[in-house]
MDTraj code that builds the backbone (N, CA, C; nanometers):
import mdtraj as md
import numpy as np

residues = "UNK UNK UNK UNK UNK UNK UNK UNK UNK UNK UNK UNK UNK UNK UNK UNK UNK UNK UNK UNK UNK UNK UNK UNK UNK UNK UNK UNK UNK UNK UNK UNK UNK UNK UNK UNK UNK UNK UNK UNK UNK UNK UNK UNK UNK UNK UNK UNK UNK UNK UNK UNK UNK UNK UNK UNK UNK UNK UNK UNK UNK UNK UNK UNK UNK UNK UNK UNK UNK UNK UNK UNK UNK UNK UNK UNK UNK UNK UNK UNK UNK UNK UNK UNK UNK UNK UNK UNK UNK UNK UNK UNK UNK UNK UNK UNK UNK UNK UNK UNK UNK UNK UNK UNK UNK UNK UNK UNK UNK UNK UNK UNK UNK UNK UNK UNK UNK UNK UNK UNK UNK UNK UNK UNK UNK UNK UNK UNK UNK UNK UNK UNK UNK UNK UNK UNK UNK UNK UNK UNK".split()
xyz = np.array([
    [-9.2539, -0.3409, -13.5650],
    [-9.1377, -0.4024, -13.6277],
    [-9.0573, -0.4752, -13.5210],
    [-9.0235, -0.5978, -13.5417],
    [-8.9424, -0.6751, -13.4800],
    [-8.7908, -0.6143, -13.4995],
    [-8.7288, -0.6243, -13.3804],
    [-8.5763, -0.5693, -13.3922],
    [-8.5237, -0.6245, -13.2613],
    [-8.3791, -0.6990, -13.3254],
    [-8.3458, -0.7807, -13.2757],
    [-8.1833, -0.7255, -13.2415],
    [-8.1570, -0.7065, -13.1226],
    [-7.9844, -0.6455, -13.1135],
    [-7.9110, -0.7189, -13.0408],
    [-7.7919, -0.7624, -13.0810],
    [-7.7010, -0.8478, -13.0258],
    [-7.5696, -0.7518, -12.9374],
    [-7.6165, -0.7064, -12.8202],
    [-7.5423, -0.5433, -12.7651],
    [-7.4252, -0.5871, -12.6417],
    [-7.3218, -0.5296, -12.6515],
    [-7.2223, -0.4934, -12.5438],
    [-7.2389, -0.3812, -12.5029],
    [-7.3286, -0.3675, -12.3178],
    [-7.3304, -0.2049, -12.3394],
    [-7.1845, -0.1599, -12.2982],
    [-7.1140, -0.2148, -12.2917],
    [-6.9842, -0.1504, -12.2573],
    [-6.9164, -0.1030, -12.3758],
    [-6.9727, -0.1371, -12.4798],
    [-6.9229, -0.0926, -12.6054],
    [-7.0000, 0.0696, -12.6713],
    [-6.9396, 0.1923, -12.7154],
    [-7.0244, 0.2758, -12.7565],
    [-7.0915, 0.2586, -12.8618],
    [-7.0299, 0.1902, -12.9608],
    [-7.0562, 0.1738, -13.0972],
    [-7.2128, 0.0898, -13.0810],
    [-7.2079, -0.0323, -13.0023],
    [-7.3801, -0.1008, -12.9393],
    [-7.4527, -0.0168, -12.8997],
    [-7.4055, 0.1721, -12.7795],
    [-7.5074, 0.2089, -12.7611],
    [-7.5482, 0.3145, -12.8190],
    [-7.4764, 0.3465, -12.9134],
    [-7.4865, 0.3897, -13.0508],
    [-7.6609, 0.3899, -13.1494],
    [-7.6009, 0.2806, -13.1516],
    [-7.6765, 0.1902, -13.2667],
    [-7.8496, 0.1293, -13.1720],
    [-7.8350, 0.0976, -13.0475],
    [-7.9488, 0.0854, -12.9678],
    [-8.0222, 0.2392, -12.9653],
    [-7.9673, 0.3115, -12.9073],
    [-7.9626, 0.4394, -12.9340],
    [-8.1248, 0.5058, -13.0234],
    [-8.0184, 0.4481, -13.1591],
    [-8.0914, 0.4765, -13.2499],
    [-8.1786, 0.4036, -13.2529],
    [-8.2360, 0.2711, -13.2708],
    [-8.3414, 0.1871, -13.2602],
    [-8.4123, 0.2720, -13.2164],
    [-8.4138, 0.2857, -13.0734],
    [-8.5127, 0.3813, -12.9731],
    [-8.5246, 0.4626, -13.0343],
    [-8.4935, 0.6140, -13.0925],
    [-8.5052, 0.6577, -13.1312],
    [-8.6261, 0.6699, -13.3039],
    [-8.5953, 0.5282, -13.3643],
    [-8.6997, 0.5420, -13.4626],
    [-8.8337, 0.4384, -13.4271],
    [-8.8421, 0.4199, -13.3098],
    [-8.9730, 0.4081, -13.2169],
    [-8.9775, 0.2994, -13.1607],
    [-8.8885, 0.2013, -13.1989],
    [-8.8982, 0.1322, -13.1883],
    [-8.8010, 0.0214, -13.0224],
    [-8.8631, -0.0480, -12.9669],
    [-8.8086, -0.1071, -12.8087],
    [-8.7559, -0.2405, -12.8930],
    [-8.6461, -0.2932, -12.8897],
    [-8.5810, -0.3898, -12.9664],
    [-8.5556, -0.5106, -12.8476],
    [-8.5302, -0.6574, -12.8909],
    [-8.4983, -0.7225, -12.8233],
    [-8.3801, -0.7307, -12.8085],
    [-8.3129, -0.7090, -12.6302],
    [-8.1742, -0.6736, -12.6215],
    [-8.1105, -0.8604, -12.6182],
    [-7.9903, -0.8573, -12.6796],
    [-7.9717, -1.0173, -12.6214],
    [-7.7938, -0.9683, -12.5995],
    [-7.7657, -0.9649, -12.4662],
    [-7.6400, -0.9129, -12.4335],
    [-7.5583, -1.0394, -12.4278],
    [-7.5021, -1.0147, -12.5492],
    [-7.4216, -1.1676, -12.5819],
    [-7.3068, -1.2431, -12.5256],
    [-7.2844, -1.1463, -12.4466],
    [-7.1545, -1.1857, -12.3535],
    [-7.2164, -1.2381, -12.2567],
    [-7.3483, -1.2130, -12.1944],
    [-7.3979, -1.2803, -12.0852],
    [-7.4479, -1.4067, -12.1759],
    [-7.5017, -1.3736, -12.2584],
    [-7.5779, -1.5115, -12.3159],
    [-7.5457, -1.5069, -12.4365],
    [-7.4649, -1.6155, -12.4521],
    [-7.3651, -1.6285, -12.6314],
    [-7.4775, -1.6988, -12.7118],
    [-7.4838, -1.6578, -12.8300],
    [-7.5724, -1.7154, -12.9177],
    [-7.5157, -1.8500, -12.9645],
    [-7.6269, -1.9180, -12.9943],
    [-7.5636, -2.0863, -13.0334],
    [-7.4857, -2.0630, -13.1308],
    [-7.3778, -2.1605, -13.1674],
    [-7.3305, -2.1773, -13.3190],
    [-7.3749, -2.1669, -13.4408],
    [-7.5008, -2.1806, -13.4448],
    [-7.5933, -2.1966, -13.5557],
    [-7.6642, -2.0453, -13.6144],
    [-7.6751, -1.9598, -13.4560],
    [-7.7182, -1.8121, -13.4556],
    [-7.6225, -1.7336, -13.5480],
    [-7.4670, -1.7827, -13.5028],
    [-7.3729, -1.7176, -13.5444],
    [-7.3866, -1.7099, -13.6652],
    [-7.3644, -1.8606, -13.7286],
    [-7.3574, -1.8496, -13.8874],
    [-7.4500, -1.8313, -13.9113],
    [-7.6126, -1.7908, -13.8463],
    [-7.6891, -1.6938, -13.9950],
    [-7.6490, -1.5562, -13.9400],
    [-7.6882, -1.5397, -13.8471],
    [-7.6444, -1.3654, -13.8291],
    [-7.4799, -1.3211, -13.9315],
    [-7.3613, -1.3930, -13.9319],
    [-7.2379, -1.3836, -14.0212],
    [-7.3313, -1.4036, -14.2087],
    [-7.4047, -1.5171, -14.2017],
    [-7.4105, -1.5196, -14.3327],
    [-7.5059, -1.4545, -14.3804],
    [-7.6608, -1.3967, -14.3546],
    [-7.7827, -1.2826, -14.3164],
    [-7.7088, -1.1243, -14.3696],
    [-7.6027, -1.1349, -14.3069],
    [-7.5392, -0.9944, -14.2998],
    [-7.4366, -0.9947, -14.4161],
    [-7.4362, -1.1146, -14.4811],
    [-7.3184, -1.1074, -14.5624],
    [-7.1541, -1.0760, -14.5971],
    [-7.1588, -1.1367, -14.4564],
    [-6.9874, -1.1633, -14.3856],
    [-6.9603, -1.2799, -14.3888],
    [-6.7907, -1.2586, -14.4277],
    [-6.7404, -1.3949, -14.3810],
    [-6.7329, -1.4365, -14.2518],
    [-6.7012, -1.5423, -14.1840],
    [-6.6454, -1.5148, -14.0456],
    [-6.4960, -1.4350, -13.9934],
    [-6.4224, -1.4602, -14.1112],
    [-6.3090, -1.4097, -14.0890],
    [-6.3418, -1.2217, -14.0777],
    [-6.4883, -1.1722, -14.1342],
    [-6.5150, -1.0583, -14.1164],
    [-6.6149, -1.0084, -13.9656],
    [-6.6581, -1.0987, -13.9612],
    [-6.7193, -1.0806, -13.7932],
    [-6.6297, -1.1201, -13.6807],
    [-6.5552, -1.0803, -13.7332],
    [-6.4648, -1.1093, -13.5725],
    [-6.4000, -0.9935, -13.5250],
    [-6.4023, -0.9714, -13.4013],
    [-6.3351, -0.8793, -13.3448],
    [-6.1617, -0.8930, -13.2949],
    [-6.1206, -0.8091, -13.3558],
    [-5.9617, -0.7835, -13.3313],
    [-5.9385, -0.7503, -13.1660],
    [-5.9463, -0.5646, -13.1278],
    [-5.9582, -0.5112, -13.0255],
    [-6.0063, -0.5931, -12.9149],
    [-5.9315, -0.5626, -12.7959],
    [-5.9501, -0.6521, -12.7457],
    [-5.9825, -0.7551, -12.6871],
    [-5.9578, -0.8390, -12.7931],
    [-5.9810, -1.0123, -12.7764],
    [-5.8475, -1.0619, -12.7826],
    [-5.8542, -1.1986, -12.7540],
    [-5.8127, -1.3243, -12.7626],
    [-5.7476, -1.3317, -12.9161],
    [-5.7792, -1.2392, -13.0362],
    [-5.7795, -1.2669, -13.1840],
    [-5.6264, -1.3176, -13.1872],
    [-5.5260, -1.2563, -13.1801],
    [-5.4159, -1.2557, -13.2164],
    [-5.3307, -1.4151, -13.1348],
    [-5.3823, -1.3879, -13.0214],
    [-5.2950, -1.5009, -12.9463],
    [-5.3653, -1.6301, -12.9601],
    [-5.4398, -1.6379, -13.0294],
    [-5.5285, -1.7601, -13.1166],
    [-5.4984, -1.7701, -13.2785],
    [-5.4295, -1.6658, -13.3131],
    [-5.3813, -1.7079, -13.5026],
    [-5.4795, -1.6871, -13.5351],
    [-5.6358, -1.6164, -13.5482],
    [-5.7643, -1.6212, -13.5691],
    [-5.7247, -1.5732, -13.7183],
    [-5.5824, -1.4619, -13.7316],
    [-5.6027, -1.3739, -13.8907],
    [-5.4922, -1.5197, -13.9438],
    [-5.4958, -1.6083, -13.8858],
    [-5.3761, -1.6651, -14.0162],
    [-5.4888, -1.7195, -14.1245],
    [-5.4231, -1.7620, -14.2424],
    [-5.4942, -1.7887, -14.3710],
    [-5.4808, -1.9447, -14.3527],
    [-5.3945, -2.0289, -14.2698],
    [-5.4794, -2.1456, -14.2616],
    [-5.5477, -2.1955, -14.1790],
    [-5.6709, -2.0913, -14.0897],
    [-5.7584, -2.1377, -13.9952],
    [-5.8513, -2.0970, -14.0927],
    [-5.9099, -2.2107, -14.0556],
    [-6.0691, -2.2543, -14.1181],
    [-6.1816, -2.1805, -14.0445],
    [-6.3161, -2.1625, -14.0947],
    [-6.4315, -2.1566, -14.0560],
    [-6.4617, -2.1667, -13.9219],
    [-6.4484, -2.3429, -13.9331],
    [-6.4562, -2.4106, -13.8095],
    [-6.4004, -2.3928, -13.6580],
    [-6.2709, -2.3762, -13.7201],
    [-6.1854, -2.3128, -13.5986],
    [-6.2144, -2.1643, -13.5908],
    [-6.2597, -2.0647, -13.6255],
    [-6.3024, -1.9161, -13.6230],
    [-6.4416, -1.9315, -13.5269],
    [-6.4869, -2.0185, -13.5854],
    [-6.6539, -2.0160, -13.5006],
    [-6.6026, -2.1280, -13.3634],
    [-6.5381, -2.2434, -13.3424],
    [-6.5491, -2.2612, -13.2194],
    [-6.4401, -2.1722, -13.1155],
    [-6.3627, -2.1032, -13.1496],
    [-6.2840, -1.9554, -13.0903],
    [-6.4193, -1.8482, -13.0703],
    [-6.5116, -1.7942, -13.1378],
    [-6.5960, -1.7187, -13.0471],
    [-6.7144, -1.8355, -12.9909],
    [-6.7083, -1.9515, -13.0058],
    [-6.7968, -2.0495, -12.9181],
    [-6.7143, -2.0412, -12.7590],
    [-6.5946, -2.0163, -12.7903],
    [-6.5004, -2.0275, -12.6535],
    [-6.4829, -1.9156, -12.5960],
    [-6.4823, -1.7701, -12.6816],
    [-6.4828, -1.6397, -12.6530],
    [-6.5494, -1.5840, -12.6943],
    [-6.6807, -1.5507, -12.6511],
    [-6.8319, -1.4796, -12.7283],
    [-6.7785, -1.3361, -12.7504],
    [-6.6622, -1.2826, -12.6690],
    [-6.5724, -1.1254, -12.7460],
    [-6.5433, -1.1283, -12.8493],
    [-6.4857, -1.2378, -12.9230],
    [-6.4452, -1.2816, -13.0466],
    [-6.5578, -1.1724, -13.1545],
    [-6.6979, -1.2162, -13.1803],
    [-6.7654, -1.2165, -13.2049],
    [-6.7879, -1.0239, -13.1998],
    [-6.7786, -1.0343, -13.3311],
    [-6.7873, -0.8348, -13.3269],
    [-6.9247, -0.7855, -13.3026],
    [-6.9638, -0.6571, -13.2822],
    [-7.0908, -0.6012, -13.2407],
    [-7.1187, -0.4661, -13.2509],
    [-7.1930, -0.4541, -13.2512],
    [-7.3480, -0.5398, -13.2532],
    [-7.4180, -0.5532, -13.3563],
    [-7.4295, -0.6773, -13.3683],
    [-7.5817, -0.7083, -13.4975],
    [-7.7036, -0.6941, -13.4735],
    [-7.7734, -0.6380, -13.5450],
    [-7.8902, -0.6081, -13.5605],
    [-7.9529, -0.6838, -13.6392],
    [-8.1072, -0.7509, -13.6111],
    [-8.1563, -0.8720, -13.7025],
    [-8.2808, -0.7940, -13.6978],
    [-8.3536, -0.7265, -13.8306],
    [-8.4776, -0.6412, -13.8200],
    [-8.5542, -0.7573, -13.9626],
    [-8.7040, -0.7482, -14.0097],
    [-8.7685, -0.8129, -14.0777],
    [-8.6994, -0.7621, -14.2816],
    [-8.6242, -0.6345, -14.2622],
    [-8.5397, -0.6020, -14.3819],
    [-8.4205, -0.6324, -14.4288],
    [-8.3540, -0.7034, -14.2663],
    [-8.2256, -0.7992, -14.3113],
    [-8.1080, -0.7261, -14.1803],
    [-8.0348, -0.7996, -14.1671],
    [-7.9259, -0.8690, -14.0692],
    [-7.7809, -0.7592, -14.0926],
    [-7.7543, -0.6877, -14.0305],
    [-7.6429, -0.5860, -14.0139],
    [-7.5553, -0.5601, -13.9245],
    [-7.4142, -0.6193, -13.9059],
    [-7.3176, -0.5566, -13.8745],
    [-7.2868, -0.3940, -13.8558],
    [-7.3664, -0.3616, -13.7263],
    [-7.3651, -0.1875, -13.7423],
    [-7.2193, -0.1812, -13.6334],
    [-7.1370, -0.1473, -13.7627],
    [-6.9875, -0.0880, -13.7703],
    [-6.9732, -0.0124, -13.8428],
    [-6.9963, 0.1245, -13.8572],
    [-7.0568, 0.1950, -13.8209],
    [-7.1852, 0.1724, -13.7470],
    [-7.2221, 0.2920, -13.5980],
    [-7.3615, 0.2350, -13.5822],
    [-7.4563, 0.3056, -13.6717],
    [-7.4662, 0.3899, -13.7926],
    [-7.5234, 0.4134, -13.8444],
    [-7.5401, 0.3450, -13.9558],
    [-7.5521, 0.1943, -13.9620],
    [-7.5592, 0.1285, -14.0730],
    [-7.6658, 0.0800, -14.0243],
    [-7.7236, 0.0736, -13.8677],
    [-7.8900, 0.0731, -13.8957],
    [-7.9474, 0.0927, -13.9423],
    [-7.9256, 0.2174, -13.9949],
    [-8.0343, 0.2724, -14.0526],
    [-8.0760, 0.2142, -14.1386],
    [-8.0108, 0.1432, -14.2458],
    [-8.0273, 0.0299, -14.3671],
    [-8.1274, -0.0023, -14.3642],
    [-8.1811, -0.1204, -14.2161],
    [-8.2483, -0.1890, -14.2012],
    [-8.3785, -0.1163, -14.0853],
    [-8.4062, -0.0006, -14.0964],
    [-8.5091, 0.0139, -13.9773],
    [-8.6135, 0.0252, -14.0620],
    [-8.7164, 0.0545, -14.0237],
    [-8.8504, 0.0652, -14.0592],
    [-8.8793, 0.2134, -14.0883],
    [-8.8135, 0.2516, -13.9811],
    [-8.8214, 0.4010, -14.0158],
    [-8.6959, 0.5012, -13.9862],
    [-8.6333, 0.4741, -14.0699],
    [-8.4803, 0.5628, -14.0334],
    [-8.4809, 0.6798, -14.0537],
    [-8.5561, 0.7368, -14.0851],
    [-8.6214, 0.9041, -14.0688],
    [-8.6078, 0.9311, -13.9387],
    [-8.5204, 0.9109, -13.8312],
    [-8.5075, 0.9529, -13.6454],
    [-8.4860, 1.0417, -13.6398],
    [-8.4692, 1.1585, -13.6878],
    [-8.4465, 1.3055, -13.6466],
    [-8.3101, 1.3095, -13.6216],
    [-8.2949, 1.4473, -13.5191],
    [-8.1124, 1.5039, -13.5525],
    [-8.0982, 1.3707, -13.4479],
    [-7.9217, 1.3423, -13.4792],
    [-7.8575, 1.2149, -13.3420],
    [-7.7027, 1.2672, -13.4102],
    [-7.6662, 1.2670, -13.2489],
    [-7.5174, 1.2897, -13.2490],
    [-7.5282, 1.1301, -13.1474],
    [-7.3719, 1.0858, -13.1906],
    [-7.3355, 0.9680, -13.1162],
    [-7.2769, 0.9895, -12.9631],
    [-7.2498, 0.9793, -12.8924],
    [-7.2000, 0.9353, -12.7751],
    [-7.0696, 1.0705, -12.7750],
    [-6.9426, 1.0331, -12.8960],
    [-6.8423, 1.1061, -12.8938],
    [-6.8303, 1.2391, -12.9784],
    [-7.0299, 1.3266, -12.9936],
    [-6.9948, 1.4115, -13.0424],
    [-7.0060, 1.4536, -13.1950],
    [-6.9908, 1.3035, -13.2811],
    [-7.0002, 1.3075, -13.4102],
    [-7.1457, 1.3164, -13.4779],
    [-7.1631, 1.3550, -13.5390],
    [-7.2694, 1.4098, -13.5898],
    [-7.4065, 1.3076, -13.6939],
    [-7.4046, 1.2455, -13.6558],
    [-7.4793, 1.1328, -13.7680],
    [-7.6281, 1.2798, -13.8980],
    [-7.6798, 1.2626, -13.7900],
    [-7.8129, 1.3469, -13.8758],
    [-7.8442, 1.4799, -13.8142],
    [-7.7859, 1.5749, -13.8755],
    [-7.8147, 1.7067, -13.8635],
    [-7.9414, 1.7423, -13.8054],
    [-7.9533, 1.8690, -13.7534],
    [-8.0847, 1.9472, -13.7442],
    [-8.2225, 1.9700, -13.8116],
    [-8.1574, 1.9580, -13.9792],
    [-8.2404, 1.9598, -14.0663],
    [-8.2717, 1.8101, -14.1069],
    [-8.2371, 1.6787, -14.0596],
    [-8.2528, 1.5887, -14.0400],
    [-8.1759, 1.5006, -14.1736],
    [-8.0408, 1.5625, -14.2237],
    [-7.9806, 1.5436, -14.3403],
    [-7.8737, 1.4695, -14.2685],
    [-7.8676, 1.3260, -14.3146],
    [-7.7328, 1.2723, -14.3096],
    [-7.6062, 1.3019, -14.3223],
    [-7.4985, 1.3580, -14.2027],
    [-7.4065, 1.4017, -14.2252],
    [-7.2480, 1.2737, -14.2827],
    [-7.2358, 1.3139, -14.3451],
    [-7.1088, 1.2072, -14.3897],
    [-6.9622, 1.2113, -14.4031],
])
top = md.Topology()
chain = top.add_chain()
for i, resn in enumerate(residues, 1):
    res = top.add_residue(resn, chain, resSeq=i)
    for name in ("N", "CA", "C"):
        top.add_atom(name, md.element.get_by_symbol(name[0]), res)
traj = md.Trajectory(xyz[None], top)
């Protein structure tokens, strides 16, 4: 299975969600987007794939969001996407692009959606929280 991750490892929630990839067997292609920003064009399918607006793929925390007006209601599209063309932080994370479809894992357990095999056994995250039990039951 092709698996495609768009990761900040400085972020837990990316190594989270990589994490898990590995975990259901799979070695994913890392594309660390802050070093290498995806074109404009990446953006809007990965935003539209995943079934977000842009005004929903964007990251608040800290970015640039606020001291750019990014939440006012009369910035456009246009201006949302060339603000993370200018600040690839903008741009929330991490997406995951697998052959079952395109996910915003915010939660990082919204991989699971899209893996091939999300049957990974027990996984606690990073801070402790419990995703899939012992008995391999989704905790919620």
């Amino acid at each position: 299975m092709s698996v495609t991750i768009y990761h900040n490892p400085d972020c837990g929630t990316s190594r989270n969600t990589l994490a898990m990839i590995r975990q259901s067997g799979v070695e994913p292609s890392i594309i660390e987007y802050l070093l290498t920003p995806p074109e404009r064009e990446t953006v809007i399918k990965l935003i539209a794939d995943a079934g977000l607006t842009v005004r929903e793929a964007l990251r608040q925390k800290g970015t640039p969001f606020d001291a750019l007006g990014l939440g006012d209601a009369g910035k456009s599209d246009d201006e949302r996407l060339d603000a993370i063309g200018a600040h690839p932080i903008l741009l929330n994370r991490p997406f995951v692009v697998t052959p079952k479809g395109t996910r915003l894992c915010r939660p990082s357990e919204v991989v699971l959606e899209i893996l091939e095999n999300p049957e990974i056994g027990p996984f606690v995250k990073e801070d402790g929280e419990v995703v899939i039990d012992a008995q391999g039951r989704r905790v919620v």
